[in-house]
N, C-alpha and C positions, 0 to 999 in steps of 0.2 A: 464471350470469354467463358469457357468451362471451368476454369481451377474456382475454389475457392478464394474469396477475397475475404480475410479474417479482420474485422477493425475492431476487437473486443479485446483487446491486449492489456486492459488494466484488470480484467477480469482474469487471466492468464494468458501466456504467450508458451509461443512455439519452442523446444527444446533447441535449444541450438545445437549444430550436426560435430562443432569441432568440442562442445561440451557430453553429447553422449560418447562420440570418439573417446574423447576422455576418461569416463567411468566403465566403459562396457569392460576391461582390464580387469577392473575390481568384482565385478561381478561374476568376471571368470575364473583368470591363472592369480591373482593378490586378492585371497580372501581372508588372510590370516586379520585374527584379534587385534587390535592395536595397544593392546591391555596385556599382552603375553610380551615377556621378557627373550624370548629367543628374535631375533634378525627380520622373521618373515613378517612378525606382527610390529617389532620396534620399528620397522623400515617404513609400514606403513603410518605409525604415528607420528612420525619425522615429516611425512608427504601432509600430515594433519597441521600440524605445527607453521608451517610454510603456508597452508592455506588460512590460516587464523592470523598470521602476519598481514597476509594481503589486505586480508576481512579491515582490520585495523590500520591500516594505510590507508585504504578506502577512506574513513571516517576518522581518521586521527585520533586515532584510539590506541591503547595496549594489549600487542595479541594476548595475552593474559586475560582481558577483559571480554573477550570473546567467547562464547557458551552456544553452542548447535544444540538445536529442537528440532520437533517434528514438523513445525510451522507456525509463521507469526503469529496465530491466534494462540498456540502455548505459550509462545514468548510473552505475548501482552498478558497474559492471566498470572505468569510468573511474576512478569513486574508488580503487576497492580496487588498478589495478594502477598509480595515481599514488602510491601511500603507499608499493608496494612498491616503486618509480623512484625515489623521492624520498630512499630510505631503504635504498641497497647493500647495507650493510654488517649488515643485520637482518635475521632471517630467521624473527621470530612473530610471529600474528597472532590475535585472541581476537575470537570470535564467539560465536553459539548455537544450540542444537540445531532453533532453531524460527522460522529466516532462511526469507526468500524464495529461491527456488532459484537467481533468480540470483546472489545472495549467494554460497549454499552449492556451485552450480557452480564458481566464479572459486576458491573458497577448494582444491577438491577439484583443480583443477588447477594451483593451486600447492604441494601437498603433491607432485605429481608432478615439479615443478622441485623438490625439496628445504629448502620450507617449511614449518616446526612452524605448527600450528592446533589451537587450545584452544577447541572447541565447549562453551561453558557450557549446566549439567545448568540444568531447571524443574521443580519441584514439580510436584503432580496437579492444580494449578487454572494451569501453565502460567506462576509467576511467578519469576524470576531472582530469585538472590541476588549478593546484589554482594559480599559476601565472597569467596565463591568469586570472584569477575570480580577482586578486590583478591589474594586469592592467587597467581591463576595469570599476574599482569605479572612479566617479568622484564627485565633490561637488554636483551634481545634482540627483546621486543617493539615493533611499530612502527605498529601500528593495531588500535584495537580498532572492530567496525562491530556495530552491535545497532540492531536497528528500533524505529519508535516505537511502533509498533500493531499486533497482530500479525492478517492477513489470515483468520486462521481460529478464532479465540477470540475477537479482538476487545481483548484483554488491551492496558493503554497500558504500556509500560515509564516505569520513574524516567530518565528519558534525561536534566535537570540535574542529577542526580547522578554518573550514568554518564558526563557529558561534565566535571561537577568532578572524578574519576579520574581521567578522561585527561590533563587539564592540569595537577594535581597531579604526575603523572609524567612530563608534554611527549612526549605519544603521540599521534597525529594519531586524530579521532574523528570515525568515520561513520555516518548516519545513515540509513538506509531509513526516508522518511516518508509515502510513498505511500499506506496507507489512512487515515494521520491528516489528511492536509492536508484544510481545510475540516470536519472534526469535530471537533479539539481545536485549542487556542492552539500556536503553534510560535514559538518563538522562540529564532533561532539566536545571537544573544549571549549572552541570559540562562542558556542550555543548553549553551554550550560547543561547539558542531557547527562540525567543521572544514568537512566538505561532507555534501551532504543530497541527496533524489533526489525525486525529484515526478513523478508519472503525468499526463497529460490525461483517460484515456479515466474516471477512476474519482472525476472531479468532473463528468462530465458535455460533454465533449469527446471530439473523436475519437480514437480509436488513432492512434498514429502518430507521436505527440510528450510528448515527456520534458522536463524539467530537471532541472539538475544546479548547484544551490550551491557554490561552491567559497571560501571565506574568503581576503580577499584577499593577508592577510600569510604565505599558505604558498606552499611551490612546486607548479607546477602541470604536468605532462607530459600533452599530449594521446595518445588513445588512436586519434584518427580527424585525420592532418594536414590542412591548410590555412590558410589566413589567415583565412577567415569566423570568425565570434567572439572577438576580439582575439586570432585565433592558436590558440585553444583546440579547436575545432573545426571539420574542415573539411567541407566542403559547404556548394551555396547552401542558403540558408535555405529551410526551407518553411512559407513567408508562410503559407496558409491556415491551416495548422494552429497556426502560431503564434498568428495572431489568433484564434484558436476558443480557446485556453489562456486567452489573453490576457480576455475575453468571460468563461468560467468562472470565475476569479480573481475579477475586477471583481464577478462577481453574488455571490462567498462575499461578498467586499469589504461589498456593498450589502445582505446580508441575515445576518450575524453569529448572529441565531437562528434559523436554520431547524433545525437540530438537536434544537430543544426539542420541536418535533411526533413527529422521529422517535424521539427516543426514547420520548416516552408510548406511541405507537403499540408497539415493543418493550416495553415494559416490563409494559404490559395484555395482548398475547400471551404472553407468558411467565407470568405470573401464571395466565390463564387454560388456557394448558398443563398447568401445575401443579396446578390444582382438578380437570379436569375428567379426564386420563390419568394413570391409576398408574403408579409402577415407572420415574418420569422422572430422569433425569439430566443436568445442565445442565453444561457445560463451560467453565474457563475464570475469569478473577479477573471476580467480581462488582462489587466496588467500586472496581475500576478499567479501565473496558470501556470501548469504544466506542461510542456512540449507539446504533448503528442493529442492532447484532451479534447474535445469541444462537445458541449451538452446543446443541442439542440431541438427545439417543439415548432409545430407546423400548427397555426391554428387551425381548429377544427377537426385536424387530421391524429385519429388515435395511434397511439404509439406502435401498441400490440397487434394491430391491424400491418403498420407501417412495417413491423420487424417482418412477421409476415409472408407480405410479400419481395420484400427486397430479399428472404428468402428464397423465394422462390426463381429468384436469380444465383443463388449461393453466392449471396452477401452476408453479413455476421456481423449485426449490431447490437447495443443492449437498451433496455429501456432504465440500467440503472447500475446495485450492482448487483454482481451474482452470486454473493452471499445470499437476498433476500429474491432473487426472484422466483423462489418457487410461492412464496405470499402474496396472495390476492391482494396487498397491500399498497396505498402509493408510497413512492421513495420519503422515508424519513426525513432524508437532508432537503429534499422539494417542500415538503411538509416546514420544516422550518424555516427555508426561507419565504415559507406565505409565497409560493407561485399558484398560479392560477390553473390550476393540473385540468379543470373542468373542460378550458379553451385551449390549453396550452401542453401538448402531452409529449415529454420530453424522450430525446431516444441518445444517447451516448454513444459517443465514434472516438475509439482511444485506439490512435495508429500505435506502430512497432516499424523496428529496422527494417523487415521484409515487405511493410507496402509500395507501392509504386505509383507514379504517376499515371501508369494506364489504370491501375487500379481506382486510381481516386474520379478519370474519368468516368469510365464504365459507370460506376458506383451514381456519379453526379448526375446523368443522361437518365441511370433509372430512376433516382429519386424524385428528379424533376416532373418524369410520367406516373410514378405513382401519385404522388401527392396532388397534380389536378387530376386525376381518376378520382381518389375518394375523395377531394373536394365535388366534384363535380356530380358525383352521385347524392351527395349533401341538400 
């Protein structure tokens, strides 16, 4: 097989062809302002309004409550330093050990402003207890932010739970929902989510644009001024990208199971992992995963070695995510759940709509040869 076989899709995914169809318009003949009062730019904030509807369908939300970034890691830094604006007079914050960085960035420099931050522990298969998360609120607490699906196990958290906490003790609750949107149901009533973050690029859109939920009975301090987004964020919009979001929403919208292909796809590589290599270890809560996810280590056999060479088939795995993998460092969230990274060196397979069943052979025939190769040179 010459094409590329891409299985790094939590990492980013492929543009989809009917979502650049969609934008390349805007980039051309509809570039008007959407901030300008004359037809060409009102026309196009009309096409805006439509997509923030969706956004909020999506998520049972109010397009009102809808706010476009540059990317979920602004959206999360929006939340996190609006709670801590919102809220003087508090000075703790409760998270976990196995946040996206930008999370764990924004938290790590507010300890350095003189902020208490309660990184909740995870078990070996990476799942929270909420006890612990119920012990450590105190009167001083003022936001707790836990994601919905965690980018490198795939693990979903009880986030209606976690968001019944929060409002049980009227603590503002954030959510990082960026690898869940379009794989699990989100719904920000029924879950309690004060504000929530959305990626483009990892539904199938381009880099470049974010949302940010923000429920509309809280207060709300922007992190970026101007008047565009009723005040909330400034900068002209960026129409294309918008409408690319917009386009990706629409098609989860119009196809509610696609999930089901990927995960059999998942589900049959893993099993067949399983029969056919010893000595495997799978990472991560099983019975509450993500579609498309599976974290797998090959004892003995290094990750980085592993990626590799399955590169050198043009295969496309990750050893984690790709926020951190230019750090000589091991994964954080492995880190936390006390895996045994020494014996056990984990490599990440996060399918997407465009893989295949030939694909997931190929892929399985090679791994099966690499992995006794550098066993066997062992």
């Amino acid at each position: 097989m010459n094409k590329e076989i891409y299985f790094d899709n939590n990492a980013t995914t492929k543009v989809d062809e009917s979502v650049l169809n969609e934008m390349l318009p805007y980039l051309k003949e509809q570039y008007g302002n959407p901030s300008s009062t004359y037809s060409f730019g009102k026309n196009i904030k009309d096409k805006i309004t439509n997509i923030r509807k969706n956004i909020a369908k999506l998520i049972n939300a109010d397009y009102q409550e809808i706010i476009f970034t540059s990317c979920a890691s602004e959206s999360n830094t929006t939340a996190i330093m609006n709670a801590v604006k919102s809220n003087p007079n508090k000075k703790h914050i409760i998270t976990t050990k196995v946040e996206h960085a930008s999370i764990l960035e924004t938290c790590k420099h507010l300890e350095k402003e003189g902020y208490r931050i309660t990184y909740l522990n995870v078990d070996s298969q990476g799942k929270l207890d909420l006890k612990e998360l119920e012990s450590s609120i105190t009167e001083d607490t003022l936001l707790i932010s836990i994601m919905m699906a965690n980018n490198e196990l795939g693990n979903i958290y009880p986030i209606k739970e976690i968001g019944q906490i929060a409002k049980n003790n009227n603590i503002l609750f954030h959510c990082d929902a960026v690898q869940a949107i379009g794989k699990v149901i989100v719904d920000v009533k029924e879950m309690n989510i004060d504000t929530l973050s959305l990626s483009g690029h990892k539904i199938h859109a381009p880099k470049g644009i974010g949302v940010l939920y923000v429920k509309k009975d809280i207060e709300f301090n922007p992190l970026i001024f101007g008047h565009q987004e009723n005040n909330r964020r400034g900068g002209t919009e960026n129409v294309p990208y918008i409408i690319a979001i917009g386009k990706a929403i629409e098609n989860i919208l119009n196809d509610p199971e696609s999930n089901i292909n990927i995960k059999k796809l998942r589900d049959d590589l893993e099993q067949k992992i399983i029969t056919n290599i010893e000595d495997v270890k799978i990472y991560g809560d099983k019975e509450n995963r993500l579609p498309n996810t599976l974290n797998v280590a090959f004892k003995g056999v290094n990750a980085e070695e592993l990626l590799l060479m399955l590169e050198s088939f043009n295969i496309f795995v990750s050893t984690g995510s790709a926020c951190n993998s230019e750090l000589a460092e091991p994964s954080h969230v492995l880190v936390a759940c006390n895996a045994d990274l020494e014996n056990y060196s984990p490599i990440r397979i996060s399918l997407g709509k465009y893989n295949t069943e030939e694909e997931i052979d190929f892929f399985l025939k090679r791994l099966i040869t690499i992995v006794n190769m550098i066993r066997r040179r062992k």
